[in-house]
Structure formats: C-alpha cells, structure tokens
gemmi code that builds the backbone of each chain (N, CA, C; Angstrom):
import gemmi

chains = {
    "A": [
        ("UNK", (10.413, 9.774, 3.968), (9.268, 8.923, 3.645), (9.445, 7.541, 4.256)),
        ("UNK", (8.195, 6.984, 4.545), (8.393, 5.582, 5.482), (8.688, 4.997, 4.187)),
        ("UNK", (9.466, 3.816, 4.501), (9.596, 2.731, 3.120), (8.447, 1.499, 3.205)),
        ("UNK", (8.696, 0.503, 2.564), (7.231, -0.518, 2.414), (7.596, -0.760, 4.307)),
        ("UNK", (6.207, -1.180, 4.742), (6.025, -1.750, 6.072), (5.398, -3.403, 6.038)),
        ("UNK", (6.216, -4.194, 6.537), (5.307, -4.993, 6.902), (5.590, -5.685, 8.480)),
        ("UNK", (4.473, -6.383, 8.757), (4.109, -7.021, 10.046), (3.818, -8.186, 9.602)),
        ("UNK", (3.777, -9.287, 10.793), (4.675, -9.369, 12.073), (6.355, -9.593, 11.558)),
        ("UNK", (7.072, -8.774, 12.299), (8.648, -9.201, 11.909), (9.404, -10.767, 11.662)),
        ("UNK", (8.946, -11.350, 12.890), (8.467, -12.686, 13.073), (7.655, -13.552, 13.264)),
        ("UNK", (7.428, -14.738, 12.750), (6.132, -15.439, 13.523), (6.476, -16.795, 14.009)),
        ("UNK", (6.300, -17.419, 14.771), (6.030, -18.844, 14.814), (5.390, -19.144, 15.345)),
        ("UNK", (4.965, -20.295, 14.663), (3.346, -20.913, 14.851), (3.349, -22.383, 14.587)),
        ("UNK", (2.052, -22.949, 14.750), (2.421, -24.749, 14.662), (1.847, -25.135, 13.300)),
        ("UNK", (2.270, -26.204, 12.688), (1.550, -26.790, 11.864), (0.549, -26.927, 11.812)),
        ("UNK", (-0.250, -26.583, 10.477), (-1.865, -26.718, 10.954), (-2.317, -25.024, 11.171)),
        ("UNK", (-1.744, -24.277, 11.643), (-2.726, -23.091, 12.092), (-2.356, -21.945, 10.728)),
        ("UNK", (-3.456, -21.134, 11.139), (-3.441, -19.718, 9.932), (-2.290, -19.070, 10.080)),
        ("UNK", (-1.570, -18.392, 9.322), (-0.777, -17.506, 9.115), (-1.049, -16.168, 8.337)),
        ("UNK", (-0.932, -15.257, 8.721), (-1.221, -13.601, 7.738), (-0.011, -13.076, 7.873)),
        ("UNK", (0.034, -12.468, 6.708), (1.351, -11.673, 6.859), (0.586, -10.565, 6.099)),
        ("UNK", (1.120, -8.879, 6.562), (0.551, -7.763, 6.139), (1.897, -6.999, 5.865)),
        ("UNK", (1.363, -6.056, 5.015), (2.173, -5.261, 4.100), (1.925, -4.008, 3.600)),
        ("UNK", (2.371, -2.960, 3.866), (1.396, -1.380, 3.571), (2.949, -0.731, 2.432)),
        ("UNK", (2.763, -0.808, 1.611), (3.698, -0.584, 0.159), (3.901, 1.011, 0.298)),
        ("UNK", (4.895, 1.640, -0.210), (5.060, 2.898, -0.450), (3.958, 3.836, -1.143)),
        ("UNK", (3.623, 5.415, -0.556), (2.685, 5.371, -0.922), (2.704, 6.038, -2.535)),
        ("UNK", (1.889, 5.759, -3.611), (2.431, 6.351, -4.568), (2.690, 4.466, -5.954)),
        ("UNK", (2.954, 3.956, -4.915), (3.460, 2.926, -5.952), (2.066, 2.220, -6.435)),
        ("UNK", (2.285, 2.014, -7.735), (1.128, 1.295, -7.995), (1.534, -0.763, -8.197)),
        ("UNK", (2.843, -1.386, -7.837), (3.395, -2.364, -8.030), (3.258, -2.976, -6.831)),
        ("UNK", (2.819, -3.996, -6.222), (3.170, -4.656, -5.364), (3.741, -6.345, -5.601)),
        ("UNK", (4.829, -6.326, -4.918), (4.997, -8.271, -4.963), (5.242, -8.880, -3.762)),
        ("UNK", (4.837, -9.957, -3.831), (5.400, -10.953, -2.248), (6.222, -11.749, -2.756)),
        ("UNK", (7.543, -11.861, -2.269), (8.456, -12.722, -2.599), (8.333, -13.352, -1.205)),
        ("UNK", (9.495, -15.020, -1.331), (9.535, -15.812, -0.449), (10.934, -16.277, -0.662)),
        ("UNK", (11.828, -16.021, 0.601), (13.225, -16.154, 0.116), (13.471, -17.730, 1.189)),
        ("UNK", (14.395, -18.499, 0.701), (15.421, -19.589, 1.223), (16.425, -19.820, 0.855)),
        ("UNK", (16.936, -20.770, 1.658), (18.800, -20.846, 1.194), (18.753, -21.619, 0.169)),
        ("UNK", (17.265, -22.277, 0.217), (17.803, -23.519, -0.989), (17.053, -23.166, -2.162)),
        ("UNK", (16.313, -22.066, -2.120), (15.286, -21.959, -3.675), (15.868, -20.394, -3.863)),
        ("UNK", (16.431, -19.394, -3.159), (16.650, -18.033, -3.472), (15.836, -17.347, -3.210)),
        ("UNK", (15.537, -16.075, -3.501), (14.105, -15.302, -3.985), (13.232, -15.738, -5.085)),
        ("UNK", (12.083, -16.383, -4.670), (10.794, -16.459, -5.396), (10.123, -15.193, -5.552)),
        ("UNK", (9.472, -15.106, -6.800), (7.937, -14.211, -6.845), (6.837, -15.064, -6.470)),
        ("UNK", (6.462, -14.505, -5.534), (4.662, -15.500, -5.622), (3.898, -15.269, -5.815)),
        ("UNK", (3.731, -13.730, -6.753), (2.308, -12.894, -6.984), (3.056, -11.393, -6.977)),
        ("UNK", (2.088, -10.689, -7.884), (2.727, -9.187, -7.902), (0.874, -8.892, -8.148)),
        ("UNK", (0.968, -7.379, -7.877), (-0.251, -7.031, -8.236), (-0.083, -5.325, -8.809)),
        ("UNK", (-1.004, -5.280, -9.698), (-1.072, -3.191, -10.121), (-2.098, -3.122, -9.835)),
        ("UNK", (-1.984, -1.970, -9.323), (-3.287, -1.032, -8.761), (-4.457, -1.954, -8.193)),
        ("UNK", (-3.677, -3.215, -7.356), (-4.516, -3.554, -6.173), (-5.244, -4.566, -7.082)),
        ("UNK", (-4.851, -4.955, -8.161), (-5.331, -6.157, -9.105), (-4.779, -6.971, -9.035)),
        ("UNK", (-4.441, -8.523, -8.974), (-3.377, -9.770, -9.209), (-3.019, -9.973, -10.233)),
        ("UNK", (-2.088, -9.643, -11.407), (-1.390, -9.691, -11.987), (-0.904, -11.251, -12.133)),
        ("UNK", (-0.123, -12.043, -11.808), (0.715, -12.869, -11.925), (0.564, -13.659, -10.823)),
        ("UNK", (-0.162, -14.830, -10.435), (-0.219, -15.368, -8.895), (0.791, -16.928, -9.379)),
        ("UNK", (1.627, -17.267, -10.509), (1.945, -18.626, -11.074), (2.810, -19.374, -9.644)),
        ("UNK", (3.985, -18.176, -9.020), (4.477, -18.230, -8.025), (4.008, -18.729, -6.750)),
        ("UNK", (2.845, -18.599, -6.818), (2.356, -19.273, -5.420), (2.059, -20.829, -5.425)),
        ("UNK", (3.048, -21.463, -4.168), (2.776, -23.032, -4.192), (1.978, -24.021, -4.519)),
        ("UNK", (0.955, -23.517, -3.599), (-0.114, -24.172, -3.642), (-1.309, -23.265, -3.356)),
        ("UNK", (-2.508, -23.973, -3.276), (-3.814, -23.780, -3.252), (-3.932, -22.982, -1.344)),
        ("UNK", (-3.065, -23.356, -0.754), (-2.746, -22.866, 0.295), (-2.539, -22.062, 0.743)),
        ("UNK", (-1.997, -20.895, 0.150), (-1.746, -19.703, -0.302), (-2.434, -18.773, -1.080)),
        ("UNK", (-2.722, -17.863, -0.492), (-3.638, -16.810, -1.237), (-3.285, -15.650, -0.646)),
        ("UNK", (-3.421, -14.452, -1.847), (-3.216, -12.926, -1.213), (-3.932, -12.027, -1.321)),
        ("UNK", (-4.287, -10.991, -0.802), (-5.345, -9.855, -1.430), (-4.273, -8.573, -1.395)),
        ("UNK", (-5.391, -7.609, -1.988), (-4.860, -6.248, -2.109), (-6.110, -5.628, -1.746)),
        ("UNK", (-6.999, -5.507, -0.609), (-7.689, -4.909, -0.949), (-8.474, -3.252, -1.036)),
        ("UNK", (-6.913, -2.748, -0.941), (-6.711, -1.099, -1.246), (-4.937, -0.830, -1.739)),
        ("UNK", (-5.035, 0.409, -2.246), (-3.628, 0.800, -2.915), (-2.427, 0.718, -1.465)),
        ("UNK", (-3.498, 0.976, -0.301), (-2.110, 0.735, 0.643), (-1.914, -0.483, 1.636)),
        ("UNK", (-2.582, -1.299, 1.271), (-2.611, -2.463, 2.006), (-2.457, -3.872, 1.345)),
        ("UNK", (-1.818, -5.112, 1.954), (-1.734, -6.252, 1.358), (-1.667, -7.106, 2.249)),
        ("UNK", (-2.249, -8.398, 2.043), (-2.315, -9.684, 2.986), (-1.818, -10.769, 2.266)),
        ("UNK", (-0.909, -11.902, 2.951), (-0.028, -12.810, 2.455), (-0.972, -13.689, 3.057)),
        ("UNK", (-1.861, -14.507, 2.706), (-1.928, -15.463, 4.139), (-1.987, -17.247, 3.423)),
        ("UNK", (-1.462, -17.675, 4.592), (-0.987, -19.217, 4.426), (-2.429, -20.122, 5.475)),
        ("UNK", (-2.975, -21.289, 5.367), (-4.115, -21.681, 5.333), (-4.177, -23.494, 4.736)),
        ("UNK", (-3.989, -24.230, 5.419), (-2.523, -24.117, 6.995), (-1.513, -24.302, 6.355)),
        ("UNK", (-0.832, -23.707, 7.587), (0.978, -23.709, 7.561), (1.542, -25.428, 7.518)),
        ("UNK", (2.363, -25.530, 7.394), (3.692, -26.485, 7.031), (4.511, -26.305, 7.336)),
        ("UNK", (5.492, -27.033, 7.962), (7.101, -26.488, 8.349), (7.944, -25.908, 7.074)),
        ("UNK", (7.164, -27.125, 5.822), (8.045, -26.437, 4.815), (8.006, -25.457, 4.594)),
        ("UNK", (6.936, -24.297, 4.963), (6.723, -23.119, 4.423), (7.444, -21.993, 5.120)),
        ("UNK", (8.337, -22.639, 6.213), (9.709, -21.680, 7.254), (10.253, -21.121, 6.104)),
        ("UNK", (10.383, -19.601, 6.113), (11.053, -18.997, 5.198), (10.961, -17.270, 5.563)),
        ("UNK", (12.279, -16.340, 4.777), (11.790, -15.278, 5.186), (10.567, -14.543, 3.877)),
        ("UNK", (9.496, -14.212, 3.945), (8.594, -13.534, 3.264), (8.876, -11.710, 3.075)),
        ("UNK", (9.011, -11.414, 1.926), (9.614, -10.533, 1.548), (8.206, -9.691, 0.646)),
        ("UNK", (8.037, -8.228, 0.815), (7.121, -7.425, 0.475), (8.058, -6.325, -0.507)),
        ("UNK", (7.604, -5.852, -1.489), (8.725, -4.903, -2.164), (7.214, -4.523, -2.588)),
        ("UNK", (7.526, -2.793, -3.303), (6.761, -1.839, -4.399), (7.266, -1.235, -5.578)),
        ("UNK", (7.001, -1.212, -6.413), (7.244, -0.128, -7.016), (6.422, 0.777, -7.609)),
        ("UNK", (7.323, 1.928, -8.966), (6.328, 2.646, -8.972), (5.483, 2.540, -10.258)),
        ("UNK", (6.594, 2.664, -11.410), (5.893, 2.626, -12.681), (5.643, 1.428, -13.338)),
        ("UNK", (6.625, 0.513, -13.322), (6.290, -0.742, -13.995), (6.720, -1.688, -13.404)),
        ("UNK", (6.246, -2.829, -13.977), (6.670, -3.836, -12.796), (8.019, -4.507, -13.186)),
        ("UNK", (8.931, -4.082, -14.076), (10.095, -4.391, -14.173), (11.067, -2.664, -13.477)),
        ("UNK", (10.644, -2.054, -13.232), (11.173, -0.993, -12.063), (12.188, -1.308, -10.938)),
        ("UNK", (12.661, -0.254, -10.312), (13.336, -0.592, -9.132), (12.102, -0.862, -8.202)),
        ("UNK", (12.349, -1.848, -6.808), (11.614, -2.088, -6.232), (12.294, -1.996, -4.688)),
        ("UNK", (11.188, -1.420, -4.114), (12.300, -1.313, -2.987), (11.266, -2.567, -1.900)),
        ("UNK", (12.286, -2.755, -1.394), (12.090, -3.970, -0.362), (11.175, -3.696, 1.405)),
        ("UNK", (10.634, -4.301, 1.933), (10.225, -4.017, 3.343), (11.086, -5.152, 3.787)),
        ("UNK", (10.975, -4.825, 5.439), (12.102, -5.770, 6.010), (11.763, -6.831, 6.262)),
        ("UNK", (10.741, -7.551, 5.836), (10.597, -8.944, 6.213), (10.010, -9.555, 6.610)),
        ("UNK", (9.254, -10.800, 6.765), (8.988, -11.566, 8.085), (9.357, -13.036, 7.986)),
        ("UNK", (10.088, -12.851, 8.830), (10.668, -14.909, 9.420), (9.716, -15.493, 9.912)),
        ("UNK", (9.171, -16.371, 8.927), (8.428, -17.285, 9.491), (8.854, -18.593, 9.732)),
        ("UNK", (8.529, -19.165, 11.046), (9.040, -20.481, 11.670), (7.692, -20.859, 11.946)),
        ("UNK", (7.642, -22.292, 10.637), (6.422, -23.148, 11.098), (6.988, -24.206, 11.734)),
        ("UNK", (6.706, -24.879, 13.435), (6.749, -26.085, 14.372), (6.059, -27.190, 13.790)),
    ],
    "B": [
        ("UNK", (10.710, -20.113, -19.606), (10.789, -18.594, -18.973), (12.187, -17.783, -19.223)),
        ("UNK", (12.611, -16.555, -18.625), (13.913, -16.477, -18.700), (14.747, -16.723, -17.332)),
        ("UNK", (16.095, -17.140, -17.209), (16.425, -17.679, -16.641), (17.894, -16.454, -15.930)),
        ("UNK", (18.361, -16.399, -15.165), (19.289, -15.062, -14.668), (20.368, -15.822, -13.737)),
        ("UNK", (21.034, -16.222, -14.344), (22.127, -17.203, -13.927), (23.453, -16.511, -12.986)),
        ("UNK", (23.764, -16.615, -11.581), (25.164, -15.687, -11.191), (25.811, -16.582, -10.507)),
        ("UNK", (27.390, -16.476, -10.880), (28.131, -17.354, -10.302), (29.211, -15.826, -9.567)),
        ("UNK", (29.898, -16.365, -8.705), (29.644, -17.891, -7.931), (28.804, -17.749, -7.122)),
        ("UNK", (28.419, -18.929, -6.249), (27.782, -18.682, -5.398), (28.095, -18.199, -4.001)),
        ("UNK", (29.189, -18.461, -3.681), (29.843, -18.083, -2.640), (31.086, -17.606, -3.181)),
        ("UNK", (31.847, -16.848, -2.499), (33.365, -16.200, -2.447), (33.371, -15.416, -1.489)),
        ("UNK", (34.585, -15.926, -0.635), (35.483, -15.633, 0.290), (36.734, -15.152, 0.013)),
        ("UNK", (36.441, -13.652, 0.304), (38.527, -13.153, 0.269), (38.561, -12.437, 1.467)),
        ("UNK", (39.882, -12.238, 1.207), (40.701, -11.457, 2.512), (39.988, -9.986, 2.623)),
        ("UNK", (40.067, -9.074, 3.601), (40.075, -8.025, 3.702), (40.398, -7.056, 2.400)),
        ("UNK", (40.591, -5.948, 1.614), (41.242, -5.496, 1.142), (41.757, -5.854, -0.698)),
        ("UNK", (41.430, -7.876, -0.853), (41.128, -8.054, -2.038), (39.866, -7.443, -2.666)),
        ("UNK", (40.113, -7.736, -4.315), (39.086, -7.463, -5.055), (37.901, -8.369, -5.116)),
        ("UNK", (36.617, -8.883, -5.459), (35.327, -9.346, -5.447), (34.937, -8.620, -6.713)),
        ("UNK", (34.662, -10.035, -7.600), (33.728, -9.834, -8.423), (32.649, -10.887, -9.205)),
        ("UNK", (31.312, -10.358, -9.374), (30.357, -11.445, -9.659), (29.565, -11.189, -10.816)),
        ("UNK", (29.133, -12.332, -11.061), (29.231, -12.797, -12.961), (27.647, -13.014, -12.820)),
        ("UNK", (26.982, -12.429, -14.220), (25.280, -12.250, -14.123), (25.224, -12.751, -15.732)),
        ("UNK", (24.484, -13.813, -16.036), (23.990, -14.482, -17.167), (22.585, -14.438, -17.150)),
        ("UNK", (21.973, -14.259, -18.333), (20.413, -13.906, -18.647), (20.644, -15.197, -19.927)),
        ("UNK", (19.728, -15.948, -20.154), (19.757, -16.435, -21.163), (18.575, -15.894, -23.049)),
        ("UNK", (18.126, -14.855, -22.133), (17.700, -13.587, -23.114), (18.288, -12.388, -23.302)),
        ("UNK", (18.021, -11.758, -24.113), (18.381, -10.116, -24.221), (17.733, -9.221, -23.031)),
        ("UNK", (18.370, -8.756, -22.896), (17.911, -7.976, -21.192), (17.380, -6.333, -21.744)),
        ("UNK", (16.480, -5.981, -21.612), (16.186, -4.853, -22.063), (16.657, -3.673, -20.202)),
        ("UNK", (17.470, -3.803, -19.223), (17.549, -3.324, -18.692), (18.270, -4.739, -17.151)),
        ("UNK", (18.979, -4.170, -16.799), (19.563, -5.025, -15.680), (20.190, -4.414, -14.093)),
        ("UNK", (19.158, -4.765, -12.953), (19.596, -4.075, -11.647), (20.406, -4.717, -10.878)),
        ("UNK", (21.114, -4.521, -10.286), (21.822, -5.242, -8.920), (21.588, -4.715, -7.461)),
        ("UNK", (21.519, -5.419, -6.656), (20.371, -5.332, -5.216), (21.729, -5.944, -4.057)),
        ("UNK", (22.272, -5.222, -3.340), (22.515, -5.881, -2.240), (21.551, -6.511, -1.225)),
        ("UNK", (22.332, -7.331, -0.408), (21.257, -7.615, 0.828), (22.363, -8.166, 2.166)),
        ("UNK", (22.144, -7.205, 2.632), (22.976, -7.400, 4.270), (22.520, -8.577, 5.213)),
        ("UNK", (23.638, -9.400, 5.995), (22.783, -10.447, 6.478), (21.597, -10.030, 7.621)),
        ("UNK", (21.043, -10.925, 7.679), (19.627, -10.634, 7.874), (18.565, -9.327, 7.680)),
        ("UNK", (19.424, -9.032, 6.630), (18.463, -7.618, 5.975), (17.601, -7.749, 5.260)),
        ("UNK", (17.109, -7.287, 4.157), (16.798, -7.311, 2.928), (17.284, -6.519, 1.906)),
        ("UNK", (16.437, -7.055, 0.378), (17.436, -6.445, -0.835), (17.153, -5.137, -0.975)),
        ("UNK", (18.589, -4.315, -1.189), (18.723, -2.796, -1.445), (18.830, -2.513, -2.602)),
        ("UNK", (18.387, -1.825, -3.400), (18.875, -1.348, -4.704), (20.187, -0.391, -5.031)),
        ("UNK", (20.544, -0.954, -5.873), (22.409, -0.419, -5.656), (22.329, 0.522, -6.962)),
        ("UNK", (22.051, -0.346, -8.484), (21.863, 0.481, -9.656), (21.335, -0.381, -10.768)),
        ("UNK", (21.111, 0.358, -11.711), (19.849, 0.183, -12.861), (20.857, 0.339, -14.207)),
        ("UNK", (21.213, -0.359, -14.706), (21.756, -0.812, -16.597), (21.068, -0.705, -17.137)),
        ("UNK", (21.203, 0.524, -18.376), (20.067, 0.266, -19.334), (21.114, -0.175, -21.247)),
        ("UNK", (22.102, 0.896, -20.858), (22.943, 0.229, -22.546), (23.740, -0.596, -22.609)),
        ("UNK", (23.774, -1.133, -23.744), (24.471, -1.691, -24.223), (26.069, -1.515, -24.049)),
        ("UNK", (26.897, -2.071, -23.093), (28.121, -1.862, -23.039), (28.540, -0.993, -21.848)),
        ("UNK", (27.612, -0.662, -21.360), (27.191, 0.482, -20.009), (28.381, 0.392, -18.502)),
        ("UNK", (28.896, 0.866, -18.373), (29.298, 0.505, -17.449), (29.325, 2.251, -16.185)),
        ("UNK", (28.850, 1.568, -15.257), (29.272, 2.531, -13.883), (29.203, 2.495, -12.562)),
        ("UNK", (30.156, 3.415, -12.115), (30.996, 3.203, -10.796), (29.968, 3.864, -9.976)),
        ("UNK", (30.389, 2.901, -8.418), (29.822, 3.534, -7.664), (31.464, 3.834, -6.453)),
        ("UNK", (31.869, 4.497, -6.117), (32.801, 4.648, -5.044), (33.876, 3.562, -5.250)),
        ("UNK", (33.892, 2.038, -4.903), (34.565, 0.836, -5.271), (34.049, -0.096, -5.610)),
        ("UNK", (32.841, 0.368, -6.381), (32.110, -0.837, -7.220), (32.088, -0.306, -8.506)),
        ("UNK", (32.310, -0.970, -9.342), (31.990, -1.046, -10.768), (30.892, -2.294, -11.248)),
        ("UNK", (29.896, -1.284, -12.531), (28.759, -2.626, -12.880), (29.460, -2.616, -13.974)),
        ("UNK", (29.199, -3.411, -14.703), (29.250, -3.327, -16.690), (28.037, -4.206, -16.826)),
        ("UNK", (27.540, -3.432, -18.008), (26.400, -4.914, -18.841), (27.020, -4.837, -20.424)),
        ("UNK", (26.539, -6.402, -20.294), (27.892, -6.641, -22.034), (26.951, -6.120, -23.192)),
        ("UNK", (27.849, -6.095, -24.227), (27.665, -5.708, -25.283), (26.240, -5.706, -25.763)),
        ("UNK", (26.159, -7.443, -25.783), (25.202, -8.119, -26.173), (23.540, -8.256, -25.030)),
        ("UNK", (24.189, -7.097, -23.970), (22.752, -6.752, -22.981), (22.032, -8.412, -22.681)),
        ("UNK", (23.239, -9.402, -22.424), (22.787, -10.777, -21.558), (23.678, -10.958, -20.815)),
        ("UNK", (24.337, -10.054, -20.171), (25.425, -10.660, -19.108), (25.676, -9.364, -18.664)),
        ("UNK", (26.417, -8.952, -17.530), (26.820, -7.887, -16.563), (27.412, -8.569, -15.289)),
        ("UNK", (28.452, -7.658, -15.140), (29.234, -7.834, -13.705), (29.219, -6.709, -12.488)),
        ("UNK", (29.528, -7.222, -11.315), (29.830, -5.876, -10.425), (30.933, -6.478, -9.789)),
        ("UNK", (32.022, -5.303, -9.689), (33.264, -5.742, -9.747), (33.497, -4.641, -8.325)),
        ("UNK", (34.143, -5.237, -7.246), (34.220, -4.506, -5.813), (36.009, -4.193, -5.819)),
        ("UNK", (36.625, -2.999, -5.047), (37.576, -3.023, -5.307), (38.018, -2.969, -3.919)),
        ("UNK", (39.404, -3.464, -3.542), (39.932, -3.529, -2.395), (38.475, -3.404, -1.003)),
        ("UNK", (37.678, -4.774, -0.769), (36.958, -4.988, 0.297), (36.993, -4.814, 1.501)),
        ("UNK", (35.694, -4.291, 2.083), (36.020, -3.547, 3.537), (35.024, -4.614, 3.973)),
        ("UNK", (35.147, -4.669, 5.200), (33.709, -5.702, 5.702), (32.313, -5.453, 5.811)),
        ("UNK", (32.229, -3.950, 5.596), (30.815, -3.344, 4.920), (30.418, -3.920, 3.576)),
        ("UNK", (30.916, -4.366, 3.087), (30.904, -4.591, 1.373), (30.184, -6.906, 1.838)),
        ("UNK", (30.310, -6.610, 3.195), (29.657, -8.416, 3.374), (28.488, -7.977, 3.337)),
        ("UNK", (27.753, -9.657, 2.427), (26.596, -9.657, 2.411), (26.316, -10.277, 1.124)),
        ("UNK", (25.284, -10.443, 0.568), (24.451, -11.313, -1.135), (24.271, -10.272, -2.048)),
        ("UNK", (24.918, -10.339, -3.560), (24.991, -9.425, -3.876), (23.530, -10.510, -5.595)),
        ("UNK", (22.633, -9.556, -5.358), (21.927, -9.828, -6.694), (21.823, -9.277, -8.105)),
        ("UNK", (21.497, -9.705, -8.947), (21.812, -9.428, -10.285), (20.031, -9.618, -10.442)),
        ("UNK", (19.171, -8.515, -11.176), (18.017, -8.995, -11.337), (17.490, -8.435, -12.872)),
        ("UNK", (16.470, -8.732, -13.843), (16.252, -8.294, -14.928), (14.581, -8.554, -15.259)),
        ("UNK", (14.331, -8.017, -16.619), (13.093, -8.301, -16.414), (12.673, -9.639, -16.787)),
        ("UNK", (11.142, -9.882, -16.653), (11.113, -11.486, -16.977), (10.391, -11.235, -18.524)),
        ("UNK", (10.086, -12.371, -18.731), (9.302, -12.140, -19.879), (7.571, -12.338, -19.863)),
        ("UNK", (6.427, -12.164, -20.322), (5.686, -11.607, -19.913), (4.581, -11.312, -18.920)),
        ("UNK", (4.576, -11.539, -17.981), (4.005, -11.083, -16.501), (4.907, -11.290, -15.553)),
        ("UNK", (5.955, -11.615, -15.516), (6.723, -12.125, -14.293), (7.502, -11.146, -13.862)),
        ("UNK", (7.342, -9.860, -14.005), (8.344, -8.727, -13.281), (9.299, -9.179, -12.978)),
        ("UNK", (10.152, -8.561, -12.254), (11.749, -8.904, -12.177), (11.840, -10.481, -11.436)),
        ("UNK", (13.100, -10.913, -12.591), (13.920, -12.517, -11.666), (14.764, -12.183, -11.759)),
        ("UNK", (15.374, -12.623, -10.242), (16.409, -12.308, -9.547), (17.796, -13.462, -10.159)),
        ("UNK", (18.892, -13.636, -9.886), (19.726, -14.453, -9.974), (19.467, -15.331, -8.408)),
        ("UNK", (20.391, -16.442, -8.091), (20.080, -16.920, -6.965), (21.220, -16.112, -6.121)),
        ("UNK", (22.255, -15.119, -6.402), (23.133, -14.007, -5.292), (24.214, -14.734, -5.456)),
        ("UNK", (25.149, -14.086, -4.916), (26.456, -14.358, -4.701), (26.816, -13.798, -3.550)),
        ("UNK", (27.069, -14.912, -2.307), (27.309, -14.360, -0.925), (28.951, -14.277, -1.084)),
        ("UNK", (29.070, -12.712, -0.351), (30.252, -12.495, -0.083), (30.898, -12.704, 1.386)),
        ("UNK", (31.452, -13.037, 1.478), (32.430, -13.156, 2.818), (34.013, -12.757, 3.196)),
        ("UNK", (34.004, -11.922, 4.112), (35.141, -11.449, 3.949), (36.204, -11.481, 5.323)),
        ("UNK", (37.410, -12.389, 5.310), (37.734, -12.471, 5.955), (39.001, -11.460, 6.788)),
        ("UNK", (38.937, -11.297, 8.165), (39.688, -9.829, 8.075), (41.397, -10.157, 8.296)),
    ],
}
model = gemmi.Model(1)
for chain_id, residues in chains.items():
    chain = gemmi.Chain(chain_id)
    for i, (resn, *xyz) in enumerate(residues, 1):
        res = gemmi.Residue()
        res.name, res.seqid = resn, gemmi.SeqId(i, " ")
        for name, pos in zip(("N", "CA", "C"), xyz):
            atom = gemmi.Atom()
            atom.name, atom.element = name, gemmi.Element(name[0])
            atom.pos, atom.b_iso = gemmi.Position(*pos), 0.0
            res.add_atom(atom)
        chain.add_residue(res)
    model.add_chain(chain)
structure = gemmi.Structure()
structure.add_model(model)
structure.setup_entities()
C-alpha cells in the first residue's frame, strides 16, 4: 500500500508569494493532520481534520494560514503570503480510527522562504 | 493543555553503549507511542503503551510506561549507528488536540 503522499518535496519561494502544500492521506483513514516541524519549536499540530471536516485549527499561526480537505483523499496546506519565518519542514500524517491512533507520517516538504 | 516533557535533549555515546530516554506527561496518559525519525526523514511508529506498568521489547529496545501511566522510557541496548536519529515520546492530548509529541531526544552516535 502507498503510504500518505505529499507534494512538493521541496519548495522555495520569496517572501510575499503563495505557497500550497498537498497531501493525499492513506486510503481508508478517516484522520488527517498537518504538522510543522523546527529545531526550535519541535513538532507542532496546526489542524487535524475527520472525515474531511476541521476538527482543531488552534495550531495554526496566523490568519495566514489556512487548509482544506476537500475530499477523503486529498488535502491543501496553503500559506498566503509566505515569511521567511515560516522555513520549516511541513509534515502530513493519517490515521485510522481516532485521532489519538497511530499515525503514520508522509515524507515531507522543506520549505525555504527567501 | 497537557504537556509531554522528554529529556534529554541530546545524547551522544559511543558505538555499542546503552541509550536511554525519559518521557513525562504532566497528566494521566490513557495510552503512550514512541516514533522514531531518521535524519532528514520523518516520524516512524515504533510502538503503542496501553497498561499500566507495561513494558516491551523490541530486538534492543525496551519501552516501559510507569505505574502511574505519566511517564515511560525507551531504553536502547548496546547502539549500532542505525539506532541514530530523534527518538519521540507522544500521547494523547486533552480534548481536540490529538496526539502531542515530546520535543525528541536526538541521538548521536559516535563510532
């Protein structure tokens, strides 16, 4: 079975411009979360969602940030505009039954805001 | 909120020493996972605590979760350099916040 997918692996982009990050979750899971990892804050949650609903968005920074779900196999991270501060790796996980479950991870995307 | 405290944050041993890392919840944990993460990987799921006093092996890892289901360790035995990498401690939150992680404990291992 494929595990969670997401795109682009990497990005960099300038201050000021859009950012999306996409995410296609295992299929079967009804849990999705976007975490946001750094050396200096750890793994954040910034939103989880069930069955393609938002659940919990407290995690997300700012007003800048927004995500959808808008099917069981798809998800969009997107940033609106970027910031350097917002260089970090962005992390996609699923699970299946609850949202305290194992969650398995997708590989990533490094984002480098200029 | 609840809070998932792991020390240390870093540790460095030799080849072949033991590694082990310390997981504080400042609630009762109704269940507690630990997640590797390889450098520049992401987090793997290693194993899932559910009792009280629980402890189990994987090959040269050992977990325990304490008595009191707010603390657990994973304890590595004689380290290979496969065993480098951030080792997490994660539990549930309390109510909407699905799992919080500890901030890891990077291992490093020198050969």
């Amino acid at each position: 079975d494929a595990g969670v997918i997401q795109s682009p692996r990497h990005e960099v982009t300038e201050m000021g411009q859009e950012v999306t990050l996409r995410c296609k979750p295992i299929s079967g899971h009804d849990y999705l979360f976007w975490y946001r990892q750094t050396m200096m804050r750890g793994l954040e949650l910034l939103i989880y969602f069930n069955n393609n609903v938002p659940i919990d968005d407290s995690g997300m920074p700012e007003d800048r940030f927004s995500a959808k779900m808008p099917n069981a196999s798809f998800s969009t991270l997107k940033i609106q505009p970027s910031e350097p501060r917002d260089s970090a790796v962005y992390f996609c996980a699923s699970s299946r039954i609850d949202r305290a479950d194992t969650q398995y991870f997708g590989p990533g995307t490094r984002l480098t805001v200029l | 909120g609840q809070q998932v405290m792991q020390i240390p944050q870093y540790q460095h041993v030799q080849e072949g020493e033991d590694f082990t890392t310390y997981c504080n919840s400042s609630t009762t944990l109704s269940n507690i996972q630990w997640y590797k993460q390889r450098p520049g990987g992401h987090p793997v799921f290693l194993i899932q605590l559910v009792k009280s006093g629980e402890v189990k092996k994987q090959k040269r890892l050992t977990f325990q979760f304490g008595e009191a289901k707010k603390n657990s360790s994973l304890h590595i035995t004689a380290t290979q350099t496969t065993d480098v990498g951030t080792y997490f401690c994660a539990g549930p939150g309390g109510g909407a916040d699905g799992l919080t992680f500890g901030k890891g404990t990077h291992l490093i291992i020198q050969p």
